[in-house]
C-alpha positions as CSV (number, residue, x, y, z in Angstrom):
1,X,138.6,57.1,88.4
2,X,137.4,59.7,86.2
3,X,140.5,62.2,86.4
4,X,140.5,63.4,82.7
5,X,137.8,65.6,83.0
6,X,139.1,67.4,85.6
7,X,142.7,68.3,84.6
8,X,141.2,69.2,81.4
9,X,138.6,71.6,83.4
10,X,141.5,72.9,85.3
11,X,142.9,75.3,83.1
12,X,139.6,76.4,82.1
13,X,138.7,77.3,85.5
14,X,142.0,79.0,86.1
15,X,141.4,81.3,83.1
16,X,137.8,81.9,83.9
17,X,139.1,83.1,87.5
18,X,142.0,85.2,85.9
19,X,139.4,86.9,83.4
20,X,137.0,87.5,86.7
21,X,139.8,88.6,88.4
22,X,141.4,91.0,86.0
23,X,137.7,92.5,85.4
24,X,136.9,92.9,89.3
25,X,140.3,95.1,89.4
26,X,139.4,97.0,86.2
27,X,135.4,98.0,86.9
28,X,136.0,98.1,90.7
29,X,139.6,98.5,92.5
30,X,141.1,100.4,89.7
31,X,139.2,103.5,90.2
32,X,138.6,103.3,93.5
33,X,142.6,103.6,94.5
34,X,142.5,105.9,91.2
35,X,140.7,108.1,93.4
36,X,142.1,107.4,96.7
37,X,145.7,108.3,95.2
38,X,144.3,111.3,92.9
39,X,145.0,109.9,89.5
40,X,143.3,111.5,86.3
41,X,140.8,109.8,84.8
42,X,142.6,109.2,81.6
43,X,145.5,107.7,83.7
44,X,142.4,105.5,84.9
45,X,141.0,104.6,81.6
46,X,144.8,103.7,80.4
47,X,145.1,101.3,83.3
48,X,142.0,100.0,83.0
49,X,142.7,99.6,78.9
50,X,145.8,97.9,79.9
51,X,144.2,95.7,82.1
52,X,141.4,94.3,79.8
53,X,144.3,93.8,76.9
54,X,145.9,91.6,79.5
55,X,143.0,89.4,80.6
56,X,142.5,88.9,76.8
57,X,145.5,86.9,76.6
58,X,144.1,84.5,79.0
C-alpha cells in the first residue's frame, strides 16, 4: 500500500551500509591484515586514504 517510501529509503540504506562498510574495512580490517601481511604503515594509511575517497562517492 504504501511502497513509495520504501524504494525511496532503499538506496539510502544501501549507501548508509556501503559507507559503514567501507569505514569498518578502513578503521578495523585494513590494519589488521596490514599487520598480518607486514605492510608499512604508509602503505596502510594510502589504503586506508583510498578507501575513504571511495566511500565518499557513495
Amino acid at each position: 500500500m504504501n511502497q513509495k517510501p520504501q524504494t525511496q529509503n532503499q538506496p539510502e540504506m544501501a549507501s548508509l551500509l556501503l559507507g559503514a562498510g567501507f569505514a569498518l574495512a578502513s578503521l578495523i580490517i585494513l590494519p589488521a591484515v596490514a599487520q598480518r601481511v607486514g605492510l608499512g604503515s604508509s602503505v596502510t594509511i594510502a589504503l586506508r586514504g583510498a578507501l575513504m575517497r571511495a566511500a565518499n562517492r557513495f
